[in-house]
C-alpha positions in Angstrom: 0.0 0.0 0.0 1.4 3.7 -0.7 1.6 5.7 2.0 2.6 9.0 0.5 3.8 10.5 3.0 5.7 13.7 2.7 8.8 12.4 3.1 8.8 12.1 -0.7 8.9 15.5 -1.6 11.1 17.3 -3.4 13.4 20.0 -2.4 12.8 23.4 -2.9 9.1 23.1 -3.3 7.3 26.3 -2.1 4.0 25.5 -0.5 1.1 27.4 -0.1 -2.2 26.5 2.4 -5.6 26.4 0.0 -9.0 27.8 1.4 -11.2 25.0 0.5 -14.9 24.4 1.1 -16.3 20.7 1.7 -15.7 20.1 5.0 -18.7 18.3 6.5 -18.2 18.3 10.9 -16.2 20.3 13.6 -14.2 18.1 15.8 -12.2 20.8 17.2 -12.9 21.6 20.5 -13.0 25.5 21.2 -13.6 28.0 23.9 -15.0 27.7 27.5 -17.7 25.2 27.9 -18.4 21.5 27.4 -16.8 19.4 24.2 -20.4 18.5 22.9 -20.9 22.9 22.9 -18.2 23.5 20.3 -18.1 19.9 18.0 -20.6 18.3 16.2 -18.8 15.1 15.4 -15.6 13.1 17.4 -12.3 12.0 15.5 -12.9 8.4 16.0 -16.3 6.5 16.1 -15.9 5.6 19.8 -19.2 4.5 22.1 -21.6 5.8 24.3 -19.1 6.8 27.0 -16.1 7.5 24.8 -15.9 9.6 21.6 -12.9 11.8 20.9 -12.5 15.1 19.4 -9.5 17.5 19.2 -9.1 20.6 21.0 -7.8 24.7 20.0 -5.4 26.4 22.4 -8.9 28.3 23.6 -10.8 25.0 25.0 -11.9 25.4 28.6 -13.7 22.6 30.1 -16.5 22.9 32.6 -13.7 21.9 35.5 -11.8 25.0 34.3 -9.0 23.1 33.0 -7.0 23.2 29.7 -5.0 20.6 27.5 -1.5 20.7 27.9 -0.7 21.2 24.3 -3.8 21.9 21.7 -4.3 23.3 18.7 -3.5 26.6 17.4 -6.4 29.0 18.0 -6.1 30.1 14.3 -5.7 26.4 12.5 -2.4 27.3 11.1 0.8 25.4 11.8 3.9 24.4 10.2 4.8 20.7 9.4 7.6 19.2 11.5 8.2 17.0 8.7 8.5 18.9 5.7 10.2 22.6 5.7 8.3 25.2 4.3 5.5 23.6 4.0 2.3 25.0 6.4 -1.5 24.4 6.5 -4.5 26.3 7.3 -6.9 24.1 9.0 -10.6 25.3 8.8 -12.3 27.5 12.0 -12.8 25.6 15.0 -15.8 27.0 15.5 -17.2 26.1 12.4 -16.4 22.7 10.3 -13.3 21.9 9.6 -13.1 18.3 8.9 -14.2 16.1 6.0 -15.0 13.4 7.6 -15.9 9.8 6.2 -17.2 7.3 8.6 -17.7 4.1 6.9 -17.5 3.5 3.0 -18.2 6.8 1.2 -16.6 10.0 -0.3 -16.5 13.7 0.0 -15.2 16.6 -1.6 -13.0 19.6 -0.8 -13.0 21.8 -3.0 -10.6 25.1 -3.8 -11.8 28.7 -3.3 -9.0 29.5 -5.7 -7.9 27.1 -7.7 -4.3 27.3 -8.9 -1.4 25.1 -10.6 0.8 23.2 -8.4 3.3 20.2 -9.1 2.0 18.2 -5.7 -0.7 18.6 -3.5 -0.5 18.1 0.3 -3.5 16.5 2.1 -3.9 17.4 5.9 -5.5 14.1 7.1 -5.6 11.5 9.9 -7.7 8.3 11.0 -9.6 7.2 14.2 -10.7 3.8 15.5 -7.0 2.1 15.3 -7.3 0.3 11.6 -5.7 1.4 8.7 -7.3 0.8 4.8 -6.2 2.2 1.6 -8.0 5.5 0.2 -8.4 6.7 -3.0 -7.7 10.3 -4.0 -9.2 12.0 -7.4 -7.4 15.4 -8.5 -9.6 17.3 -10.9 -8.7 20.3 -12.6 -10.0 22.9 -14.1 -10.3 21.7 -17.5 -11.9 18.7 -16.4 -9.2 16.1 -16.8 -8.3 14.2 -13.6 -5.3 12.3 -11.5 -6.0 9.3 -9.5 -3.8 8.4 -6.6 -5.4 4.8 -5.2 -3.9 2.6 -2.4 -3.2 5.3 0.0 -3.3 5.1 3.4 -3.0 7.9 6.3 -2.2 6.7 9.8 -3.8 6.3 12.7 -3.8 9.2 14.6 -3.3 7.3 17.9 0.1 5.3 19.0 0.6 4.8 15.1 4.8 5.7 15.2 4.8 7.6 11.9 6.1 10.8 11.1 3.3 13.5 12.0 2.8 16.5 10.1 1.7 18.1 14.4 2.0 16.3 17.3 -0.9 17.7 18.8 -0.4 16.6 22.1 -3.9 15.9 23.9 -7.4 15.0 22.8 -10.9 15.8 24.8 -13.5 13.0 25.0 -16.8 14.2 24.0 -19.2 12.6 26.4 -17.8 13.6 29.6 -15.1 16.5 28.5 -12.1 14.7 30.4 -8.7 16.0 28.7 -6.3 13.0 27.9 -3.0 15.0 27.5 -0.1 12.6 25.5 3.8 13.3 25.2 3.5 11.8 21.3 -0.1 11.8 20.5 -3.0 12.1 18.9 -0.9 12.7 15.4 -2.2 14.0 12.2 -0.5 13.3 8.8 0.3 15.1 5.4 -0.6 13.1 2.7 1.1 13.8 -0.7 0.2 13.8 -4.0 2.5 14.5 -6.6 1.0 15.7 -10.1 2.3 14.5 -13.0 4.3 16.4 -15.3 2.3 17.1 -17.9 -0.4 18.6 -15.3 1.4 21.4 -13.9 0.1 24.1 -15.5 -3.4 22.9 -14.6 -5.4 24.7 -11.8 -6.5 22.2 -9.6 -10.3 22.4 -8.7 -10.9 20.3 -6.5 -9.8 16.9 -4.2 -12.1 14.0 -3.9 -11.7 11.3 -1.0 -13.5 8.1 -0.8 -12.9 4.5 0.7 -14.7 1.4 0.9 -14.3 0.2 4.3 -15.9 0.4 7.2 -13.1 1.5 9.8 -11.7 3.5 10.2 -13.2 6.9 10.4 -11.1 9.5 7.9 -10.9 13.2 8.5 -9.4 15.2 6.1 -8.6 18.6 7.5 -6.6 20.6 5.2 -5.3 21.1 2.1 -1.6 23.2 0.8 -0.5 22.9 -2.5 3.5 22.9 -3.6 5.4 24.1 -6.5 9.2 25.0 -6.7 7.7 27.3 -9.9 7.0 30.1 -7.9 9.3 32.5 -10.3 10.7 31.0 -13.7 13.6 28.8 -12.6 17.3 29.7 -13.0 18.9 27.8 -16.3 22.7 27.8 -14.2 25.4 27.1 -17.0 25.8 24.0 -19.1 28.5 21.5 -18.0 30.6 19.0 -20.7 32.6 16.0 -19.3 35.4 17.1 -22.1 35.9 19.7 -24.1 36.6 18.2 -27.2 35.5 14.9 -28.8 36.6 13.0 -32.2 33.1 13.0 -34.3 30.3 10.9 -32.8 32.3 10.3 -29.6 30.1 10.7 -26.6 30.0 13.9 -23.8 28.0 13.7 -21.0 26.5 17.1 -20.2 25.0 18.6 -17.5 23.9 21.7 -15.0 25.2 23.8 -12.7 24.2 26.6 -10.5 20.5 25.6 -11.8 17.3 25.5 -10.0 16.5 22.1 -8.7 12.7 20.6 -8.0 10.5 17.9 -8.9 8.3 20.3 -11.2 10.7 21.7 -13.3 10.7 19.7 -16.8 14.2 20.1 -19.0 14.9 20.9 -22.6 18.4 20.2 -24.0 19.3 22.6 -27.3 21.8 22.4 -29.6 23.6 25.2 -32.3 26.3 24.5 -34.6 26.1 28.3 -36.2 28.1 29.5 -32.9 24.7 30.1 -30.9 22.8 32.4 -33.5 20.4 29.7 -33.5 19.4 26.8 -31.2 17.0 23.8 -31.6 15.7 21.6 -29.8 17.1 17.7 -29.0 14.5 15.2 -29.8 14.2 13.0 -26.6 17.0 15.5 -24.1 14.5 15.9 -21.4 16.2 15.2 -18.5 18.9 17.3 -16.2 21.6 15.2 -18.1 22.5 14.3 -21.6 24.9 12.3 -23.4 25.2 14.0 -26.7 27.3 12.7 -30.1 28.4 15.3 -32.3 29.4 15.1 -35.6 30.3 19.0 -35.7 31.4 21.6 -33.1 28.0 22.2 -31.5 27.0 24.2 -28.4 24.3 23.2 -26.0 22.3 24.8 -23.5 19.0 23.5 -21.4 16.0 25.3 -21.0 14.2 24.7 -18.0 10.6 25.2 -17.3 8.3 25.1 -14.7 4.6 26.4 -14.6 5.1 27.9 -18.2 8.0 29.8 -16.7 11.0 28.8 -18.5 14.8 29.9 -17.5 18.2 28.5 -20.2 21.1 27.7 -19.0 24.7 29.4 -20.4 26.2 27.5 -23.1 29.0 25.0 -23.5 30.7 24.7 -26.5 32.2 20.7 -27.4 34.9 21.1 -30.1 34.9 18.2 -33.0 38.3 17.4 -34.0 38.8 16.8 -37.4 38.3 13.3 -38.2 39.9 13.8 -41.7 43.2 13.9 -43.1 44.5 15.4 -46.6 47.5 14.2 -48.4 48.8 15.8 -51.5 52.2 15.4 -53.4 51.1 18.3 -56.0 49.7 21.3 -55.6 46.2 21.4 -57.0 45.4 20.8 -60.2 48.7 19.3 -61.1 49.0 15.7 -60.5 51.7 14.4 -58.7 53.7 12.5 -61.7 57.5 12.6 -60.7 61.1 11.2 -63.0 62.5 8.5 -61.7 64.9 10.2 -60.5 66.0 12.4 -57.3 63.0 12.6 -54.7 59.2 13.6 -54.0 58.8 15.9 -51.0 55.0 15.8 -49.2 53.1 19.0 -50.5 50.2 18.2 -47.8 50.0 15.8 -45.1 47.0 16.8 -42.7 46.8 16.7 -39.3 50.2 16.1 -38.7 51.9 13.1 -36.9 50.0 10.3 -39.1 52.6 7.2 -40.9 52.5 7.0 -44.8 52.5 3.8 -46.4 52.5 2.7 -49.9 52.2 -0.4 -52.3 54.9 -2.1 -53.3 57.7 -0.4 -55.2 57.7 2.9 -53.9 60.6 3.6 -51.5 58.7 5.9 -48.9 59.9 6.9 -46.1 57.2 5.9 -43.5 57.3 9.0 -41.1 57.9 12.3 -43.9 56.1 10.4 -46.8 59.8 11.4 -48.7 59.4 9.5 -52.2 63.3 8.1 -53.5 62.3 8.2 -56.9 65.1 7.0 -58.1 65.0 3.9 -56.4 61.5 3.4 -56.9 60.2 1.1 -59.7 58.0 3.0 -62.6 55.1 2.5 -62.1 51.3 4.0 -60.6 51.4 3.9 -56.7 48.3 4.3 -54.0 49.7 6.6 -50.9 48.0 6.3 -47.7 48.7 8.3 -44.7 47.2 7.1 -41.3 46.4 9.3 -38.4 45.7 7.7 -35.0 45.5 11.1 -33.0 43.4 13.1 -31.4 41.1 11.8 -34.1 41.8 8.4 -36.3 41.4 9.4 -40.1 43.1 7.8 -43.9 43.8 10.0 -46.5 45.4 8.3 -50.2 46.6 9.3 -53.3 48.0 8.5 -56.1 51.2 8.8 -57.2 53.3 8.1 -60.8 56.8 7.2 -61.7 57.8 7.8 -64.8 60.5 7.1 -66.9 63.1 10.4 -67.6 63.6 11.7 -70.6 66.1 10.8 -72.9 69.1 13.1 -72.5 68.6 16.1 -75.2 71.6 16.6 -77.7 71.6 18.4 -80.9 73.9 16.8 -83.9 76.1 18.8 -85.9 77.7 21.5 -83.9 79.4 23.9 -83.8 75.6 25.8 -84.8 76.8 28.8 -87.1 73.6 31.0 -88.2 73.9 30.5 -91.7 74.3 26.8 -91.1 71.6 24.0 -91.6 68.8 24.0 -88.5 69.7 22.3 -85.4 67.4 19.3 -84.7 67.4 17.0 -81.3 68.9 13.7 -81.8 65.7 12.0 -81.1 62.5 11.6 -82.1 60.3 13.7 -79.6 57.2 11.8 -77.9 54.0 12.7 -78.1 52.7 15.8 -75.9 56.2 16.7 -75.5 57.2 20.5 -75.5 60.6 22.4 -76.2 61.6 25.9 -74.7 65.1 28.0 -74.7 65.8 30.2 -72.1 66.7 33.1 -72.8 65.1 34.5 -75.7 66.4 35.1 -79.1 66.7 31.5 -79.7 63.9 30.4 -82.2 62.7 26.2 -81.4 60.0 24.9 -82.4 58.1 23.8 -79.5 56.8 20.9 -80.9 59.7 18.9 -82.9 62.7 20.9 -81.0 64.0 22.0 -84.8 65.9 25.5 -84.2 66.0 27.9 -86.9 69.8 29.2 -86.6 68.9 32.3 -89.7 66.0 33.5 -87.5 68.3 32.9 -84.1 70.4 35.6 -82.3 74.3 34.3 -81.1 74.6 33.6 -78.1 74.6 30.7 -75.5 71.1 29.0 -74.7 69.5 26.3 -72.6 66.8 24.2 -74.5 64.6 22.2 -72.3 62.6 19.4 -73.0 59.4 17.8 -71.3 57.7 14.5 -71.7 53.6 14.8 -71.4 54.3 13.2 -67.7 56.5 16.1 -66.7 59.6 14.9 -66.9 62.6 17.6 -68.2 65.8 17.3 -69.3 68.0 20.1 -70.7 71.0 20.9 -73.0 73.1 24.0 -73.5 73.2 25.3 -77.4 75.5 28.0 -79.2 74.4 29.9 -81.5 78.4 30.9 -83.9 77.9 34.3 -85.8 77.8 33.0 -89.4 80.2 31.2 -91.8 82.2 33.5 -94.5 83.5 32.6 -97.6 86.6 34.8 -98.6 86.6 37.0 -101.9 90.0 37.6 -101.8 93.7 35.9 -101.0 97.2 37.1 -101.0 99.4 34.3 -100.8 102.8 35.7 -99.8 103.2 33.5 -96.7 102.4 36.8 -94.2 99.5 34.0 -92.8 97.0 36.4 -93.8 94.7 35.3 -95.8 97.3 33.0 -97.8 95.0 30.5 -99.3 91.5 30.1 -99.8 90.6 27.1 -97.1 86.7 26.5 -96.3 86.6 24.8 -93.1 83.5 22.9 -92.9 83.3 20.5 -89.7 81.0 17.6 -89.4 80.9 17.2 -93.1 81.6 14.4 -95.5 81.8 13.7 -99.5 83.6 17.2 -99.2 84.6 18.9 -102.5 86.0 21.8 -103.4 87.2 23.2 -107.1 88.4 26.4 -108.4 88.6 27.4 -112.1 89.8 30.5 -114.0 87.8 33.0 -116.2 88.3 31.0 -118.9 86.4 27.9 -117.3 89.6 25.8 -116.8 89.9 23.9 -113.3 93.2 25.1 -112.0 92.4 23.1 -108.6 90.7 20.3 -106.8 90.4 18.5 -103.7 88.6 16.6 -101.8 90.4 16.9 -97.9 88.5 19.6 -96.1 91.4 20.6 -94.0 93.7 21.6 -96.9 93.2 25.1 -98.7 94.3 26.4 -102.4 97.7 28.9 -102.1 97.3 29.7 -105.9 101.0 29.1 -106.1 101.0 28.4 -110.3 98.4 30.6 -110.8 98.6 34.3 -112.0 96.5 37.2 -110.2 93.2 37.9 -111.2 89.9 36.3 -110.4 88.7 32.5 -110.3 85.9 31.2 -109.5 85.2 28.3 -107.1 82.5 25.7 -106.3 82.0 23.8 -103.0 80.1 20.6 -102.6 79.8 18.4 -99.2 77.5 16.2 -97.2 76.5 17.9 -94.2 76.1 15.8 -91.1 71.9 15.6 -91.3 73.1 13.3 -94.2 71.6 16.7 -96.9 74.0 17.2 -99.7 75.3 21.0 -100.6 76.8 23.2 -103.0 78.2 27.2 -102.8 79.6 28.6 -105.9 81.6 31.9 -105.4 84.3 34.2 -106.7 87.9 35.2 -105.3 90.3 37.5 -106.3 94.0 36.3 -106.1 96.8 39.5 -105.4 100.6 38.9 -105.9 
């Protein structure tokens, strides 16, 4: 059987005594003069010769004497069991009991009826038996709580925890005054309202029981709510400060209001607190929350439509990601075999890199050897166990270098034949000379020595996976052909010699006006002195195979002075 007894209630609950109307006898005892002169019922059932009623601090008997302890004249008291909570009992001198005396019911009713989150029954029992009660909240709006199986004490030698000790009790038929250290007793009875009915206004509280002893007396009613004022949110509490992403925090409230009535709303923002919503199913004064992203939280808590938040808490998500790049964005990380790769990216830091086989990686700077990897297309993978565990790959290519870039034919004079690479270029290659003045064709690496400036040049060359390779190139001012020699051994212009390196098939004749070859030869080191032959002018003609394998021919004129 439950008891209810105020024992139960919460802390902090404010209480307040209700004027209710109902009350059906006086069994208080008041003023000079018999018992039967002031009551029109007794506590207990009794018999003929003994009936007993309560007495006020004002009862006189007709023997002139007074209880011990009684009463207070004006029917209020404070409980001894519960702080703060206090009733006022009706008038003695008019009813002020709703008493039930076999199987039956009664009502009390509120004068003003008013939200609470419990209500506190002033009751007791006479006639030494105990049976459960049933107690019917109705409110306002006409919806109802039902408390069954409660029982209030005995209000005689029962041993439970009294709301007053009243301390004497006055026997109706003869008006003798029975004064007790620890009795008679009467009890608080609580009823605690459900959640979802504190905002009601409770009308009314209706008693009824079944048996026939005892006799019940309901004598007061107070109502208690710890919503007196809208309660204060405190500040929001996390059991860390930061989490990895879906890792749990336990949070909670301090500084806050506390009470039975006072209902809970976690919130959450992850826009920095501009906005908060509410948490589907956070209802209570704790909550384990998961984030995903750095959220803050708050609770709001509420009470009789007065609602108070709590300060926030921000829980930082650590990044659960990591990034890895060897190139920066949008080139792709396509090295030469050759020399080594250095990480571009590798986010948060700390993580291992690992690779498939063939790369040569070092496992804690993700440093490629590229020259002692194998060619080939790789997957990257850096691990990160801390704060957060996260992967990141990649992919990364080894590719072949270039063939070394050489020209054939030097020396480059700019009257000579182009300069061409030694090699066939591959496709989506490109050719470039730094500096300028040098003209290559960017496609086949051909360089056009007319349209060239001397000078010295560097002429790159990268494959279509980025590889480069580079030569140097000199561009000779151009080749000239002498129009006149003086051969009288001053080594000035003594013979006419046309030097012509990288050549072969070489050919060179000289004839007179006249048409008559004076000279040939076919070694491209020797020269013609003119040694038999008079002054005047001659004409030659030089033939050769040039080293691109092209054959060619000059024809010019030279004066001969002796």
């Amino acid at each position: 059987m439950n008891m209810l007894l105020a024992g139960a209630a919460a802390a902090q609950v404010s209480y307040v005594p209700a004027a209710v109307t109902g009350y059906t006898a006086d069994v208080i005892a008041n003023g000079p003069g018999s018992v039967a002169s002031s009551t029109t019922n007794t506590v207990d059932r009794g018999n003929a010769t003994v009936r007993w009623c309560f007495a006020d601090s004002t009862f006189v008997n007709p023997a002139g004497q007074r209880p011990t302890r009684a009463l207070p004249a004006s029917g209020f008291f404070r409980s001894r069991t519960t702080p703060g909570l206090s009733y006022q009992m009706g008038p003695s001198s008019g009813n002020n009991s709703l008493r039930i005396d076999g199987a039956g019911s009664g009502v009390l009713t509120l004068t003003n009826p008013q939200p609470c989150s419990e209500v506190m029954v002033l009751a007791t029992e006479g006639n030494g038996t105990t049976a459960p009660k049933t107690f019917l909240v109705t409110f306002t709006d006409g919806s109802i709580q039902l408390f069954t199986n409660v029982v209030v004490p005995d209000w005689f030698g029962n041993g439970a925890t009294p709301a007053i000790v009243v301390g004497s009790r006055v026997n109706r038929p003869d008006n003798i005054i029975d004064n007790q250290p620890n009795d008679p007793t009467i009890y608080e009875v609580r009823l605690p309202l459900a959640v979802a009915n504190y905002s009601k206004a409770v009308q009314s509280v209706t008693v009824s029981k079944t048996s026939t002893d005892p006799v019940l007396n309901v004598m007061g009613i107070s109502l208690g709510s710890d919503c007196l004022g809208a309660p204060t949110g405190g500040a929001a509490r996390a059991s860390t400060a930061s989490v990895c992403p879906g890792s749990p925090v336990a949070l909670s409230l301090s500084g806050n209001t506390i009470g039975g009535s006072i209902t809970y709303q976690w919130q959450a923002s992850t826009d920095g607190g501009t906005t908060f919503a509410d948490i589907a199913g956070a209802t209570a004064a704790t909550y384990t929350a998961r984030p995903t992203a750095t959220t803050q939280y708050r609770a709001r808590l509420t009470c009789r439509l007065q609602s108070g938040t709590s300060t926030p808490i921000t829980v930082t998500v650590l990044p659960s990601t990591a990034a890895l790049t060897y190139a920066v964005p949008p080139a792709t990380p396509t090295f030469c075999q050759q020399g080594t790769a250095a990480v571009v990216t590798a986010t948060p830091a700390g993580g291992r890199f690992s690779s498939s086989t063939g790369l040569v990686i070092d496992a804690t700077t993700g440093a490629i050897d590229l020259a002692a990897s194998a060619l080939g297309i790789y997957s990257v993978t850096y691990t990160v166990t801390a704060p957060c565990a996260a992967t990141a790959t990649t992919t990364v290519t080894i590719a072949a270098p270039p063939a070394p870039l050489t020209y054939g034919c030097p020396p480059f004079y700019r009257n000579g034949p182009n300069a061409v690479p030694t090699f066939a270029p591959a496709a989506g290659s490109r050719f470039a000379a730094t500096p300028t003045g040098l003209v290559v064709d960017a496609a086949t690496g051909v360089v056009d020595l007319t349209a060239s400036a001397e000078g010295s040049y560097t002429v790159s060359y990268t494959t279509a996976n980025g590889c480069r390779t580079t030569t140097s190139l000199q561009v000779e001012k151009a080749v000239v052909y002498p129009n006149v020699i003086t051969p009288n051994n001053d080594g000035k212009n003594d013979e006419l010699r046309l030097g012509m390196p990288n050549v072969t098939d070489f050919s060179l004749q000289v004839f007179n006006r006249w048409g008559k070859r004076v000279y040939t030869s076919k070694d491209v080191g020797k020269g013609w002195t003119a040694g038999s032959s008079a002054a005047g002018v001659y004409y030659y003609l030089l033939e050769y195979t040039n080293c691109q394998g092209r054959r060619e021919s000059y024809k010019n004129w030279v004066e001969v002075v002796k």
